[in-house]
N, CA, C and O atoms as a Tinker XYZ file with bonds, in Angstrom:
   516  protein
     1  N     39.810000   18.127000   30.976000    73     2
     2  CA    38.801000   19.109000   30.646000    64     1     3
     3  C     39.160000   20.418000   31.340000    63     2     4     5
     4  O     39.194000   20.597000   32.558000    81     3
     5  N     39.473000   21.482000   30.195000    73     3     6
     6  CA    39.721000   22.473000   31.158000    64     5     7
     7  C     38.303000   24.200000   30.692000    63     6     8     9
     8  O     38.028000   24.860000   29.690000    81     7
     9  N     37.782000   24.159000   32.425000    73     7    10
    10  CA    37.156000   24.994000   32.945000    64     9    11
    11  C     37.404000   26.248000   32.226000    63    10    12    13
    12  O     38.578000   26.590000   32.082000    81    11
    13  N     36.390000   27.039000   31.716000    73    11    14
    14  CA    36.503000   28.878000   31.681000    64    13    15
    15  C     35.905000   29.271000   32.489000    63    14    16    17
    16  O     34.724000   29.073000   32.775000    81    15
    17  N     37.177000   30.289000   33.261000    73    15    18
    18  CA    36.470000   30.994000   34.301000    64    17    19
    19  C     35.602000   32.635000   33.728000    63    18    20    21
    20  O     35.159000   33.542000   34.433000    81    19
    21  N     35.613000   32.541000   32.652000    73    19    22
    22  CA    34.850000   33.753000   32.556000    64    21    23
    23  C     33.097000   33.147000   32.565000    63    22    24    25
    24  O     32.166000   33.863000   32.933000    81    23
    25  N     32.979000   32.143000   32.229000    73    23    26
    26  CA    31.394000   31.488000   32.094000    64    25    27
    27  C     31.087000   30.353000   32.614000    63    26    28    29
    28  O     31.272000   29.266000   32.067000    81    27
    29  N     30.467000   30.578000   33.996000    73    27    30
    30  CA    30.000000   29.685000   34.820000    64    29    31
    31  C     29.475000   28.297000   34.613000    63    30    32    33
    32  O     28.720000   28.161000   33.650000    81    31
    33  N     29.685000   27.449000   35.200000    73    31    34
    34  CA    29.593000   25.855000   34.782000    64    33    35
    35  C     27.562000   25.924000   34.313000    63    34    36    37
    36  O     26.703000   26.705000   34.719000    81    35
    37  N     27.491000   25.131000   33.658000    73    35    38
    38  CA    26.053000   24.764000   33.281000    64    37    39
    39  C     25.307000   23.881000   34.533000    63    38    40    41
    40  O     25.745000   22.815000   34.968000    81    39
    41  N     24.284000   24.457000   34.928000    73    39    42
    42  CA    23.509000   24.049000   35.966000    64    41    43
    43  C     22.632000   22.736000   35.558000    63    42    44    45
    44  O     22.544000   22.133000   34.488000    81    43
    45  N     21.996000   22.518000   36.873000    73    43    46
    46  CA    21.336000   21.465000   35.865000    64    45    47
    47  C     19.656000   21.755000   35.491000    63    46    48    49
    48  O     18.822000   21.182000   34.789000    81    47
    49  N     19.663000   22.829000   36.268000    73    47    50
    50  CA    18.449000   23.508000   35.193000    64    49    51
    51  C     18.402000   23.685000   33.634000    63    50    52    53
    52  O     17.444000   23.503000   32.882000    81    51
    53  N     19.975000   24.180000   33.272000    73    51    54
    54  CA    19.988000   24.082000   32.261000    64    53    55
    55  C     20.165000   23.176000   31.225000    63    54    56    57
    56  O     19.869000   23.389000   30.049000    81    55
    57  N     20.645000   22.173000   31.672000    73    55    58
    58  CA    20.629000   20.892000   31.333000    64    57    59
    59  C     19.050000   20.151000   30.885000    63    58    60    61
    60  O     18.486000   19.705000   29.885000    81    59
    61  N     18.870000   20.302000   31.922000    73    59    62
    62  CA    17.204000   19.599000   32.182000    64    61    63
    63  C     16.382000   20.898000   31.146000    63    62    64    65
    64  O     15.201000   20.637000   30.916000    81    63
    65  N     16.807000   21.968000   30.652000    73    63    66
    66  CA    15.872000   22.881000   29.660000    64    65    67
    67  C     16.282000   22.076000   27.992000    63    66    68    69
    68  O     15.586000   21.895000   26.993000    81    67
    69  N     17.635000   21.763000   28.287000    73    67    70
    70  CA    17.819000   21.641000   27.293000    64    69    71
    71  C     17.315000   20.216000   26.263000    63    70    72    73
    72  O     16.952000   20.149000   25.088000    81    71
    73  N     17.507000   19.132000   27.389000    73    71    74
    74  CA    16.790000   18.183000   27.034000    64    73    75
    75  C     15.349000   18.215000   26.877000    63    74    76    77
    76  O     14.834000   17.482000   26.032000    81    75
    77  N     14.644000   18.978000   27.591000    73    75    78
    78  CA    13.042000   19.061000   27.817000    64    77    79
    79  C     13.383000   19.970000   26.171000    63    78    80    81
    80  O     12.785000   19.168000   25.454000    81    79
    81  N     13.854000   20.919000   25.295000    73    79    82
    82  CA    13.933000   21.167000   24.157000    64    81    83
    83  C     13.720000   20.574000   23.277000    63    82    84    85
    84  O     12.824000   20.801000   22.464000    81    83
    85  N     15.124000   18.984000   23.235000    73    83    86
    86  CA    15.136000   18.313000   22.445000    64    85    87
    87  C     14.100000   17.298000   22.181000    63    86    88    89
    88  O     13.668000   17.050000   21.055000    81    87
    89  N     13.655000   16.624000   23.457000    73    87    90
    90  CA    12.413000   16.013000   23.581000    64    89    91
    91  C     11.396000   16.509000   22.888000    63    90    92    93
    92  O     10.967000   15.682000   22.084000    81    91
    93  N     10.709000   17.759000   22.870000    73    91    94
    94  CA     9.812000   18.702000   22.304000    64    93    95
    95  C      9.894000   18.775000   20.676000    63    94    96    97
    96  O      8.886000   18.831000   19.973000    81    95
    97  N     11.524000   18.766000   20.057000    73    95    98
    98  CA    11.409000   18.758000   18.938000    64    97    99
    99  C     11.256000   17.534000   18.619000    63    98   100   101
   100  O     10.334000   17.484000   17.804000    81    99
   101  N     11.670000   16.515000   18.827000    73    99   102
   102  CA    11.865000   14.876000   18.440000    64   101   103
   103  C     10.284000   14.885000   18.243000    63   102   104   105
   104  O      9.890000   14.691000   17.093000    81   103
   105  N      9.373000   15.082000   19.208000    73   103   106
   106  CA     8.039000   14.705000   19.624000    64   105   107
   107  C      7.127000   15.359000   18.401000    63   106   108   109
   108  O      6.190000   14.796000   17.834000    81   107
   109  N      7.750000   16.984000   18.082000    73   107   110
   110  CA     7.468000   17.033000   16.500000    64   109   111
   111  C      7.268000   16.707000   15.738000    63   110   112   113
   112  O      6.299000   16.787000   14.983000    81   111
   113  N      8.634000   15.990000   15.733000    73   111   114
   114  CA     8.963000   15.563000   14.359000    64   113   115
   115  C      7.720000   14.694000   14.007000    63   114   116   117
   116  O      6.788000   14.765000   13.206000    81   115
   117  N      8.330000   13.464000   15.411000    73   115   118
   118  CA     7.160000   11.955000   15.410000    64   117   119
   119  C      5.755000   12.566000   14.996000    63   118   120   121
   120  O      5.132000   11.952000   14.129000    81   119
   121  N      5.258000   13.590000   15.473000    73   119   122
   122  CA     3.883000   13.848000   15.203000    64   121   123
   123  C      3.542000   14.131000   13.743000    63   122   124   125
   124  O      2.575000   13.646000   13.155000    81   123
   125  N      4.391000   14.924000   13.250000    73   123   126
   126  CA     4.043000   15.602000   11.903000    64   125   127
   127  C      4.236000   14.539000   11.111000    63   126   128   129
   128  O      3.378000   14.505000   10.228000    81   127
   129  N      5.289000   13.333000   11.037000    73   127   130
   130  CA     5.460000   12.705000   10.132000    64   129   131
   131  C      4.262000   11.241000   10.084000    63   130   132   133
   132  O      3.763000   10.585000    9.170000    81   131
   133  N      4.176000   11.213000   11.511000    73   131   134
   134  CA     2.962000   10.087000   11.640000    64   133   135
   135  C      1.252000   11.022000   10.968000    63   134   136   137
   136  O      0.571000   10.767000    9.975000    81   135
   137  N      1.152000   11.654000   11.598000    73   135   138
   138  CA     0.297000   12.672000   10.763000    64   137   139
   139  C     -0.138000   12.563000    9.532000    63   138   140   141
   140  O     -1.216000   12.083000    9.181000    81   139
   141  N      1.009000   13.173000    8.618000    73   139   142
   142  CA     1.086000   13.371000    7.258000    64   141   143
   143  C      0.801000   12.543000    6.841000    63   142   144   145
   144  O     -0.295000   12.662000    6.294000    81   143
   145  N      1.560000   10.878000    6.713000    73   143   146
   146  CA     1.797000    9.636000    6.636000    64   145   147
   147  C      0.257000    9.136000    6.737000    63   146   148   149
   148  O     -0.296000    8.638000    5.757000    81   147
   149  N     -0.309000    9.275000    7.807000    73   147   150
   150  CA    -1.670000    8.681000    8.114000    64   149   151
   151  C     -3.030000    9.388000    7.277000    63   150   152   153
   152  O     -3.929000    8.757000    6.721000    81   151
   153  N     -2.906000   10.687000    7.357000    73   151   154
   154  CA    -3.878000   11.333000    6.597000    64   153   155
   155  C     -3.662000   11.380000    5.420000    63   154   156   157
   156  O     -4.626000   11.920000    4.879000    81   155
   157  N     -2.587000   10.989000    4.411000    73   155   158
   158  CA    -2.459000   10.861000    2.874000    64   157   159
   159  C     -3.051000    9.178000    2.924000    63   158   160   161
   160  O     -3.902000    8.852000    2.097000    81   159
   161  N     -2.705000    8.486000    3.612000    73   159   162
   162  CA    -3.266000    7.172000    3.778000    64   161   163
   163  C     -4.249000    7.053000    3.597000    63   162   164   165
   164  O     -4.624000    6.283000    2.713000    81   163
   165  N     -5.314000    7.927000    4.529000    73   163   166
   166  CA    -6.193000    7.754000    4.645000    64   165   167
   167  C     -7.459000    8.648000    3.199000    63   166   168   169
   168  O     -8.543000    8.200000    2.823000    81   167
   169  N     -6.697000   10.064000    2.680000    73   167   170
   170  CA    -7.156000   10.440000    1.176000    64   169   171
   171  C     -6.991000    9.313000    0.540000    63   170   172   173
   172  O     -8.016000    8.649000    0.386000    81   171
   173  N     -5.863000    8.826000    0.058000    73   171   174
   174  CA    -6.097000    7.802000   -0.653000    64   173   175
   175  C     -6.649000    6.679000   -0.836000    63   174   176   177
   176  O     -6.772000    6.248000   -1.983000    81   175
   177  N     -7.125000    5.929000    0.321000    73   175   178
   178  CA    -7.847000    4.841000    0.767000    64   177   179
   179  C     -9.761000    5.659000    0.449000    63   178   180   181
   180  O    -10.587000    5.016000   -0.199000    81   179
   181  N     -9.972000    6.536000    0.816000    73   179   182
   182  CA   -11.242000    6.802000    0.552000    64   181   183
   183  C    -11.345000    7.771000   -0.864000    63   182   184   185
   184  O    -12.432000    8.006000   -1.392000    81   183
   185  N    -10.570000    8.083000   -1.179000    73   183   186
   186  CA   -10.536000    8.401000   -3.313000    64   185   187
   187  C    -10.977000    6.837000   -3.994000    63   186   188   189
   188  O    -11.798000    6.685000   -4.899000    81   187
   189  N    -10.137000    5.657000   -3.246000    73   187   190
   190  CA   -10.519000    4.909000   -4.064000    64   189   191
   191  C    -11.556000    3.919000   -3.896000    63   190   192   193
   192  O    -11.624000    2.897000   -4.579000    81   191
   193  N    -12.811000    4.411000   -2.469000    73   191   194
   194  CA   -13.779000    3.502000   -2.108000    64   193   195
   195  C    -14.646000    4.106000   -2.895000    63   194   196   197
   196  O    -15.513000    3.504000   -3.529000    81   195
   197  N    -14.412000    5.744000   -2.911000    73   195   198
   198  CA   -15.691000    6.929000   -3.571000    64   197   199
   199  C    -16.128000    6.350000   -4.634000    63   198   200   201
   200  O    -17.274000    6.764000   -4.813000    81   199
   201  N    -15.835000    5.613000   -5.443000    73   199   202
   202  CA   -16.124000    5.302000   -7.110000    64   201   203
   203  C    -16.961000    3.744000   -6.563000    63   202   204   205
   204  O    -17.864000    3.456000   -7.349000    81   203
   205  N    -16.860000    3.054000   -5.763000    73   203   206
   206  CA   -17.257000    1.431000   -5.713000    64   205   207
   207  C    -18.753000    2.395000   -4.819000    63   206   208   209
   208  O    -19.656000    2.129000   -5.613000    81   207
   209  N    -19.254000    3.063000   -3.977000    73   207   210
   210  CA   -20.536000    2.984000   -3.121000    64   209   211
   211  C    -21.308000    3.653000   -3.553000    63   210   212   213
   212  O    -20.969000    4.395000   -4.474000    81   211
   213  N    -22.753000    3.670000   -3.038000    73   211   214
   214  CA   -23.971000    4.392000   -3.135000    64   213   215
   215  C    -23.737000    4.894000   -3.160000    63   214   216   217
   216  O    -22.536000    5.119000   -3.305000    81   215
   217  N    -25.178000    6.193000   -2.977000    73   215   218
   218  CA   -24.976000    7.358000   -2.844000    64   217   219
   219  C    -24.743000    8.006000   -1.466000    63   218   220   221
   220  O    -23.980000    8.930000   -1.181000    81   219
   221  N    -25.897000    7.040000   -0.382000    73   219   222
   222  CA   -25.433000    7.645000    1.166000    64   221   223
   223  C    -24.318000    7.216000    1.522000    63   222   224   225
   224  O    -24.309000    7.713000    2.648000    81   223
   225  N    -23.607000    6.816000    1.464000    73   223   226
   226  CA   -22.462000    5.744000    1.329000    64   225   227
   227  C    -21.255000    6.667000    1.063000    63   226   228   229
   228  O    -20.230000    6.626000    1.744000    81   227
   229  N    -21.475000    7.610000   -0.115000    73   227   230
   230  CA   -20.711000    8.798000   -0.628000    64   229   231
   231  C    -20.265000   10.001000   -0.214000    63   230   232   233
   232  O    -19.267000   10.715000   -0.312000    81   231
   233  N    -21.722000    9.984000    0.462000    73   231   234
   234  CA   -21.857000   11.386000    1.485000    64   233   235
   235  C    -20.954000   11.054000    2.449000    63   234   236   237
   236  O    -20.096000   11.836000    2.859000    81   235
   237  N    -21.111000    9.849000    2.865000    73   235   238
   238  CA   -19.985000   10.158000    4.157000    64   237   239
   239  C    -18.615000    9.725000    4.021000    63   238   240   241
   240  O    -17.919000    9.550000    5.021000    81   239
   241  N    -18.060000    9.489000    2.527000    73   239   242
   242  CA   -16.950000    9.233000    2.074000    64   241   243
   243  C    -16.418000   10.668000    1.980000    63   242   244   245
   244  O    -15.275000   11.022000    2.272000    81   243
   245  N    -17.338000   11.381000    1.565000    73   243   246
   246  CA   -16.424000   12.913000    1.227000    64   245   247
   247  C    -16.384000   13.484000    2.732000    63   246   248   249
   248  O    -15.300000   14.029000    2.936000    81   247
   249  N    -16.955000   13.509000    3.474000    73   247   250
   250  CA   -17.593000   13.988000    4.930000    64   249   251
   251  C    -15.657000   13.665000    5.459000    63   250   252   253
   252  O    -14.774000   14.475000    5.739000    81   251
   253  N    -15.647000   12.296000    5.407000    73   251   254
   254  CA   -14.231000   11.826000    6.061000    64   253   255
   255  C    -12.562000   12.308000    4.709000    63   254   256   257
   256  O    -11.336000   12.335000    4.815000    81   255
   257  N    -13.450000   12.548000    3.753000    73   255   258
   258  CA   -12.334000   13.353000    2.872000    64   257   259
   259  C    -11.675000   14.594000    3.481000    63   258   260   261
   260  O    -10.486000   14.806000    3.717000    81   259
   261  N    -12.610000   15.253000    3.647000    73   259   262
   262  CA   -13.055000   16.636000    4.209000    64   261   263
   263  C    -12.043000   16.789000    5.519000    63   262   264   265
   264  O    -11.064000   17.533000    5.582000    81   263
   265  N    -12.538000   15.887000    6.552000    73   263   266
   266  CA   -11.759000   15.545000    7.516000    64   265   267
   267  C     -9.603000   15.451000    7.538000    63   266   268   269
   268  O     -8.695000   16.051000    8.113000    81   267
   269  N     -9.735000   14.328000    6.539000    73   267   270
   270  CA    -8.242000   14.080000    6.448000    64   269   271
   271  C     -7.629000   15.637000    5.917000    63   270   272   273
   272  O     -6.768000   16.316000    6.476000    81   271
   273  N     -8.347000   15.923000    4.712000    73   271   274
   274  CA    -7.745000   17.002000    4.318000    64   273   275
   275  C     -7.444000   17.994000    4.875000    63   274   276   277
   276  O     -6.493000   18.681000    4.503000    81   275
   277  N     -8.308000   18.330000    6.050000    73   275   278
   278  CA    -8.311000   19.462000    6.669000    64   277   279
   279  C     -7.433000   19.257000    8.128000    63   278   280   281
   280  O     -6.939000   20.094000    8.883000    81   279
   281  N     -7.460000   17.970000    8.170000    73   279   282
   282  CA    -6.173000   17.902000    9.378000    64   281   283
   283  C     -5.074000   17.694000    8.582000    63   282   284   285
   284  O     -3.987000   18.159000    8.926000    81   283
   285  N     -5.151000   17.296000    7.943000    73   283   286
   286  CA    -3.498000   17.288000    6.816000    64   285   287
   287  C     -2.964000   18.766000    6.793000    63   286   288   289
   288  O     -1.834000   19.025000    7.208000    81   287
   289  N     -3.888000   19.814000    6.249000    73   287   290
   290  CA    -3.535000   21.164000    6.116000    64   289   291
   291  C     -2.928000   21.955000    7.486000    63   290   292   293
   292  O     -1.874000   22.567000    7.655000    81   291
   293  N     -3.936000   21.700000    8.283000    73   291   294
   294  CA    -3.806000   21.813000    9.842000    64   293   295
   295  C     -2.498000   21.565000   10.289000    63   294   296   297
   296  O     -1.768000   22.383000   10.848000    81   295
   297  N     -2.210000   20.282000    9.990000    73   295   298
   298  CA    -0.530000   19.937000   10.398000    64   297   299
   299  C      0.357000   20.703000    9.833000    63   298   300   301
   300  O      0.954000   21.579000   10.458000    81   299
   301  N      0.551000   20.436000    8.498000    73   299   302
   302  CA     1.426000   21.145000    7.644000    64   301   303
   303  C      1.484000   22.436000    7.583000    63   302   304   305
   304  O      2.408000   22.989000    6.986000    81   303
   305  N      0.082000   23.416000    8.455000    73   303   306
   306  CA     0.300000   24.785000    8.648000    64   305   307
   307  C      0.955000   25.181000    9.769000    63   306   308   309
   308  O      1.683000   26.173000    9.778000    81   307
   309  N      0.732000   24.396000   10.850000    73   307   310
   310  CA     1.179000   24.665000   11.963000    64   309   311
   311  C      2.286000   24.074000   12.877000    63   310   312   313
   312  O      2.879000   24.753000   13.716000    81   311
   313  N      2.570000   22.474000   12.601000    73   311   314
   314  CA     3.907000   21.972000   13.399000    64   313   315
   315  C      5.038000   22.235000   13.000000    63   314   316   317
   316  O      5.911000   22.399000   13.852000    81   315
   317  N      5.444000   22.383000   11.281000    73   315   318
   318  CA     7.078000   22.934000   11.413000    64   317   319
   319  C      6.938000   24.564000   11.878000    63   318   320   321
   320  O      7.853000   25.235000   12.355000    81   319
   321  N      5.484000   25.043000   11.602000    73   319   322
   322  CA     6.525000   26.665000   11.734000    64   321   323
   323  C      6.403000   26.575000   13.115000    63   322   324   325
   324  O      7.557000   26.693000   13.527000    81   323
   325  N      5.476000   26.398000   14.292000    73   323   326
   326  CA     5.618000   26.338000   15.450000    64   325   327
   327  C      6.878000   25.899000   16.092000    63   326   328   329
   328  O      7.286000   26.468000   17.105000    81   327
   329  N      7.392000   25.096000   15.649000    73   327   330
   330  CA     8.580000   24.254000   15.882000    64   329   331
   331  C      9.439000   25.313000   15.827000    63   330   332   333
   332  O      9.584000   26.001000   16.837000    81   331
   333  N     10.169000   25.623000   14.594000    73   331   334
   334  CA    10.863000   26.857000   14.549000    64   333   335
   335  C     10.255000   27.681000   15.184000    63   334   336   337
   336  O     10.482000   27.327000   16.341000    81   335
   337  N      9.491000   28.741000   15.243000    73   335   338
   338  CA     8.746000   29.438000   16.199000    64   337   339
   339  C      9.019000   28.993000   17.473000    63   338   340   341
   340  O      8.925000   29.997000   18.180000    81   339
   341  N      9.275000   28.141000   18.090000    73   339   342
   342  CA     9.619000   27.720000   19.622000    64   341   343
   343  C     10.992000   27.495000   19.505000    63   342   344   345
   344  O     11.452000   27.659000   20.635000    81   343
   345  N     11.587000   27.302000   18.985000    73   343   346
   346  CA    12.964000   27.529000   18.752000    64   345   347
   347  C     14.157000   28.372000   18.667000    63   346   348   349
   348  O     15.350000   28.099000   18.803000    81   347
   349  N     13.187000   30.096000   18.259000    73   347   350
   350  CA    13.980000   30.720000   18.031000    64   349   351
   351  C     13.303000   31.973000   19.125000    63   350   352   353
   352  O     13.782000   33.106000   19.081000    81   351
   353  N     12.361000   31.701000   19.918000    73   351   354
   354  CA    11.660000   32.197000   20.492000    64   353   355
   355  C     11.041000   33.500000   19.801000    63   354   356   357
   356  O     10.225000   34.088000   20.510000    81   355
   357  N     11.270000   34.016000   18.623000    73   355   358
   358  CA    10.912000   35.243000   18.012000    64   357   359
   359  C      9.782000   34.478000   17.007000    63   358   360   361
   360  O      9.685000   33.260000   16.860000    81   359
   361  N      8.884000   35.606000   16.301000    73   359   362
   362  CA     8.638000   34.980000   14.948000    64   361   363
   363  C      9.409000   35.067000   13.759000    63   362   364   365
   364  O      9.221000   36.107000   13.127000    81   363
   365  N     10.190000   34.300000   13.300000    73   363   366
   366  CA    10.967000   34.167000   12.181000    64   365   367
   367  C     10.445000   34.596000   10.603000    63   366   368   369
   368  O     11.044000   34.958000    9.590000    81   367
   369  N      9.318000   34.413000   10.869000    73   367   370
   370  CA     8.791000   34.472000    9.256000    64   369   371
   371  C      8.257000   35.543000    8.375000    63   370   372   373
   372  O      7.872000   35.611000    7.208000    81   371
   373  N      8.409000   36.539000    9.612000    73   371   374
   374  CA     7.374000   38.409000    9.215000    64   373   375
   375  C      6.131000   38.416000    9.263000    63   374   376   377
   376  O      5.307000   37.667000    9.786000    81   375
   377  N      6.057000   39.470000    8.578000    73   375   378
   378  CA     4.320000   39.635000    8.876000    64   377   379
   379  C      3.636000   38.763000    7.747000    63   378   380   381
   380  O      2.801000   37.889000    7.978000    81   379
   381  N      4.011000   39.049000    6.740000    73   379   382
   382  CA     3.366000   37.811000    5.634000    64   381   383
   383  C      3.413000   36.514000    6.152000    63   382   384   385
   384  O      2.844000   35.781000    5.344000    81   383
   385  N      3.657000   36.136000    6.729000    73   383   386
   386  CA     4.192000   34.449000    7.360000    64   385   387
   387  C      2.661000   34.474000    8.476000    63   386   388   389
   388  O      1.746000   33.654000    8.540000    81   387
   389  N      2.823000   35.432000    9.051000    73   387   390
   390  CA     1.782000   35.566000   10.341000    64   389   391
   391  C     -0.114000   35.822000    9.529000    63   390   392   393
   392  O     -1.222000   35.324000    9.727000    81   391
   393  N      0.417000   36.780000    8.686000    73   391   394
   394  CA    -0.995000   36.797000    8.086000    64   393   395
   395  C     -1.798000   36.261000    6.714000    63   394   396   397
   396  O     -2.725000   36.605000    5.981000    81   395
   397  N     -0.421000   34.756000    6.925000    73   395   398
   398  CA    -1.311000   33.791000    5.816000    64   397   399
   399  C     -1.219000   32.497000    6.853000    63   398   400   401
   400  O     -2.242000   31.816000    6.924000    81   399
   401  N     -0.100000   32.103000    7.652000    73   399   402
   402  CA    -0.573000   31.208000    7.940000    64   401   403
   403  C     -1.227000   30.589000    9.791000    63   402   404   405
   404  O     -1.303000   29.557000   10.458000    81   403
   405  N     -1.523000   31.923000    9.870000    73   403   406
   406  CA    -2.714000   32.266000   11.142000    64   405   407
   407  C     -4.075000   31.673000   10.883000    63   406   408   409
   408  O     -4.733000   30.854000   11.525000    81   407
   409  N     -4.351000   32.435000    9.556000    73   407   410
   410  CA    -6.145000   32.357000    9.192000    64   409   411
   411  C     -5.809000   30.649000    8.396000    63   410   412   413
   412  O     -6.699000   29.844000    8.122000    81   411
   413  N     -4.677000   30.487000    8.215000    73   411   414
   414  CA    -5.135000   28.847000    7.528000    64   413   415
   415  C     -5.173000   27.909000    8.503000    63   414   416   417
   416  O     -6.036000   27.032000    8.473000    81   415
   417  N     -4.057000   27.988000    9.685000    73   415   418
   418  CA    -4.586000   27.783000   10.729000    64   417   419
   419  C     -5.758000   27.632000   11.187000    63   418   420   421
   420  O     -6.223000   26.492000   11.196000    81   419
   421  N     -6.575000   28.788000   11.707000    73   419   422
   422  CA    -7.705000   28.872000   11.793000    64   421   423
   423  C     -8.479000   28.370000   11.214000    63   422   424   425
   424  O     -9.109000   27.506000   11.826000    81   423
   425  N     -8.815000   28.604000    9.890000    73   423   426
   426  CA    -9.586000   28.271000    8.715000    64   425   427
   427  C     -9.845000   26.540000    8.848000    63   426   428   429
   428  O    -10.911000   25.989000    9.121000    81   427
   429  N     -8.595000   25.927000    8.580000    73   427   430
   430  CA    -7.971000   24.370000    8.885000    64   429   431
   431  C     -9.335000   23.773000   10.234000    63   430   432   433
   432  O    -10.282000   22.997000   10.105000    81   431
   433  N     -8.775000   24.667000   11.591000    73   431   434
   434  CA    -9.196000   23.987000   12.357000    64   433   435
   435  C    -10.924000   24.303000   12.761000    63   434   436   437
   436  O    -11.576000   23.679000   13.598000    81   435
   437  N    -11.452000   25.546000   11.830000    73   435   438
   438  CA   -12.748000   25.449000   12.044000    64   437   439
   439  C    -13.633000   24.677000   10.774000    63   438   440   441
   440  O    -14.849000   24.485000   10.787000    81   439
   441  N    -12.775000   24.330000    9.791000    73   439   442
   442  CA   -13.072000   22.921000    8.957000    64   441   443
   443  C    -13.051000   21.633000    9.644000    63   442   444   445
   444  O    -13.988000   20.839000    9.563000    81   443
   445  N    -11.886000   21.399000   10.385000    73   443   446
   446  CA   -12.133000   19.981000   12.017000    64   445   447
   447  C    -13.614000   19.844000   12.485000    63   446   448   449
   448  O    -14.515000   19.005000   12.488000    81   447
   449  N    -13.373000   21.135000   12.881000    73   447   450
   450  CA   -14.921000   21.016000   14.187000    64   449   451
   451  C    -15.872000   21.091000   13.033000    63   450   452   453
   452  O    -16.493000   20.028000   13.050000    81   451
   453  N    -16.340000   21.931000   11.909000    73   451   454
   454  CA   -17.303000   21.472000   11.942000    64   453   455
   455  C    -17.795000   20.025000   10.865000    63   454   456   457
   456  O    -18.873000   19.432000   10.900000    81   455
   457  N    -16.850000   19.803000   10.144000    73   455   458
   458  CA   -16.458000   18.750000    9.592000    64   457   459
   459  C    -17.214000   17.823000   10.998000    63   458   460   461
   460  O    -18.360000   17.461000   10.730000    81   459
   461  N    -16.940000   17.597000   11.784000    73   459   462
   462  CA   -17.366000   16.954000   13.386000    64   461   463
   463  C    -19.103000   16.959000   13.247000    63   462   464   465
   464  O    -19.953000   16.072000   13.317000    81   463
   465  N    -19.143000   18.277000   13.038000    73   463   466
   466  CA   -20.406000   18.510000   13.662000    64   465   467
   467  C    -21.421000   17.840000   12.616000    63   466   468   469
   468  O    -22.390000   17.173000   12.979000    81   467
   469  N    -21.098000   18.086000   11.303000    73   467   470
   470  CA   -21.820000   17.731000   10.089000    64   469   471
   471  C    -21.565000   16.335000   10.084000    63   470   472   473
   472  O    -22.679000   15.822000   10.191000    81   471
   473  N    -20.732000   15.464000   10.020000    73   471   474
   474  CA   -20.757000   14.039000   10.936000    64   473   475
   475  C    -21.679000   13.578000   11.778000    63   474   476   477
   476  O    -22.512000   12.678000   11.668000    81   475
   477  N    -21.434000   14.265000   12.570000    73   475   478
   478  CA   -22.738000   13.812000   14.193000    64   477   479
   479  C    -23.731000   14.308000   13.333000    63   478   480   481
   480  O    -24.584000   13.479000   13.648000    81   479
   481  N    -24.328000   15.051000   12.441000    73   479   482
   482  CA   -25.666000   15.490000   12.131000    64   481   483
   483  C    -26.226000   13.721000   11.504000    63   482   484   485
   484  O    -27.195000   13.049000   11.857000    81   483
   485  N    -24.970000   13.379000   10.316000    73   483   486
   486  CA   -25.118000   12.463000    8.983000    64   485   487
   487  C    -25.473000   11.567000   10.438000    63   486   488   489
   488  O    -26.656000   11.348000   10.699000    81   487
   489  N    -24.558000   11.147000   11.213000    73   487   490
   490  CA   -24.945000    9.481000   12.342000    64   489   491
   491  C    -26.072000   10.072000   12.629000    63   490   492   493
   492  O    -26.707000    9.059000   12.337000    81   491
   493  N    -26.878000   10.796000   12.936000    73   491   494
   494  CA   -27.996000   10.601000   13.792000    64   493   495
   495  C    -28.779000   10.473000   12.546000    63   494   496   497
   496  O    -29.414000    9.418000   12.542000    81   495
   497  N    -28.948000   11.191000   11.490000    73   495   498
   498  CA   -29.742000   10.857000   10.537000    64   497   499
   499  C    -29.852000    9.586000   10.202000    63   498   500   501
   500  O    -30.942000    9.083000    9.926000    81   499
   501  N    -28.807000    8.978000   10.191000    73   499   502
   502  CA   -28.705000    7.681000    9.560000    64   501   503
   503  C    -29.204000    6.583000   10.333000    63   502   504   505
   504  O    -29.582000    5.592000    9.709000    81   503
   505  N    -29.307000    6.588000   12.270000    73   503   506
   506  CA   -29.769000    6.296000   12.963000    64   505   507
   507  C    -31.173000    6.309000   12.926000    63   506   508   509
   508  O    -31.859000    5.292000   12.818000    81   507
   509  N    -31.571000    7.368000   13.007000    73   507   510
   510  CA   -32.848000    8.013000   13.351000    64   509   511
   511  C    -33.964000    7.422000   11.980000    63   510   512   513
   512  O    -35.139000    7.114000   12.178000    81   511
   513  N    -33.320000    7.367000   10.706000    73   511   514
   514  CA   -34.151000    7.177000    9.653000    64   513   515
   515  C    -34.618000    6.012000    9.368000    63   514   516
   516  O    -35.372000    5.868000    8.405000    81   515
């Protein structure tokens, strides 16, 4: 193995950045694809209960529709471009990239919470009644 002396040996800081990198993307990947995988699972599993139940029964079939869909979107808006985005340390995508998929972002994750909240309303009703 022969040494260049114009560029100093690799430390093991840098070493240890680089793996803590790869780790980060792998961990991506695993997420987005378990993700995706689970929340199409899970649309499809409640598309096809919606047609067999009641009506209160319904309400909270779409309630958890609502849910998958909106973390499905959530993912798919935000882990590959972040990924790249941490990758290239710049934003890669311009301003159109930033000012569509910011607010879906957003949009996505204030469908989560309150998707949540309208949930906890339906259990206590359903409790309470």
């Amino acid at each position: 193995m022969v040494l260049s002396t114009t560029e100093p040996p690799p430390t093991e800081s840098a070493t240890v950045k680089e793996h803590l990198r790869r780790f980060k993307l792998v961990m991506y990947i695993i997420i987005f694809i378990i993700s995706v995988l689970a929340n199409t699972f899970m649309l499809l599993v409640l598309w096809r209960k919606f047609r067999r139940h009641r009506k209160t029964a319904k309400s909270f079939i779409v309630l958890m529709q609502n849910l998958a869909l909106s973390d499905l979107v959530l993912v798919i808006a935000s882990i590959p471009f972040d990924a790249v985005w941490q990758e290239s340390d710049t934003w890669p995508f311009g301003p159109g990239g930033c000012k569509i998929l910011w607010p879906l972002q957003t949009a996505s994750l204030q469908a989560l919470v309150y998707t949540y909240v309208v949930l906890a309303c339906h259990r206590l009703y359903g409790v309470t009644k």
